[in-house]
C-alpha positions in Angstrom: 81.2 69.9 75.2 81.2 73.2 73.7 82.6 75.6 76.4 81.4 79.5 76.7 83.2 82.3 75.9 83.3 85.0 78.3 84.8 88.9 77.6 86.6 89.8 80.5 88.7 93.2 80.9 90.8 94.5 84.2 91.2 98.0 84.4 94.0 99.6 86.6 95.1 103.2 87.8 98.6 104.2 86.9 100.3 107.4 87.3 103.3 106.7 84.9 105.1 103.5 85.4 103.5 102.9 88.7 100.3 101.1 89.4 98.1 103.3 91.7 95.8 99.6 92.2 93.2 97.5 90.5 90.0 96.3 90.7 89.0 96.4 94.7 90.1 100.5 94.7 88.0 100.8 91.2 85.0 99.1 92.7 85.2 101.5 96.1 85.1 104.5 93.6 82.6 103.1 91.5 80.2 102.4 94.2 81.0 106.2 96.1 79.6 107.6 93.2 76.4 104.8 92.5 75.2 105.3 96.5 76.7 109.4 97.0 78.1 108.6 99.9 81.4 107.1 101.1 79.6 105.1 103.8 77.4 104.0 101.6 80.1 102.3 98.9 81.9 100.9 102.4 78.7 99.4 103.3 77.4 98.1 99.5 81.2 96.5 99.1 81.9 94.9 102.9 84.4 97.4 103.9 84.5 99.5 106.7 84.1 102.8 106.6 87.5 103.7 107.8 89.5 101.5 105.4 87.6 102.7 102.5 88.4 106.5 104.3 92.1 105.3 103.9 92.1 103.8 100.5 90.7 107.2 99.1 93.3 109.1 101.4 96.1 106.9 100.2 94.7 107.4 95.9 94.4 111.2 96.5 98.3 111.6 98.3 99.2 109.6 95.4 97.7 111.6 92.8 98.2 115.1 94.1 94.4 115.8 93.9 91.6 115.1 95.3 88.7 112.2 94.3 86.1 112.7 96.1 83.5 115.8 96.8 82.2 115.9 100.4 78.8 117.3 102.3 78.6 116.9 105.7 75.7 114.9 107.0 73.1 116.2 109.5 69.2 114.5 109.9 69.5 113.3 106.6 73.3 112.6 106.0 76.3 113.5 104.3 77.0 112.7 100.7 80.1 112.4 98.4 80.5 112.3 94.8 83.8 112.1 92.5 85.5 115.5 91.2 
């Protein structure tokens, strides 16, 4: 039987040497800016909203700059994009 042949790529953050994380913290920024909002990603991914808060926290003290763009909500809701 003739097996298919998938493409397949992984895709990382580094800042140097060091690996700033893979796939799952890709994804969460991904998604932030697909829905414009944090909540939003948290919700579309099965994350609470305070560990994806954290995850973004933790990229942005490891960078020295930050990710994400934010608008307080109100009736309608806050929204966040990437810089």
């Amino acid at each position: 039987m003739v097996r298919e042949l998938k493409p397949e790529v992984k895709l990382w953050l580094k800042k140097g040497e060091r690996s700033l994380g893979g796939k799952g913290r890709m994804e969460l920024l991904l998604a932030i800016e697909r829905e414009g909002s944090l909540s939003g990603a948290a919700r579309k991914l099965g994350m609470s909203y305070r560990h994806a808060w954290g995850v973004v926290r933790g990229l942005e003290r490891e960078l020295g700059f930050r990710l994400l763009r934010t608008e307080r909500g109100g009736r309608r809701g806050g929204r966040s994009s990437l810089t």
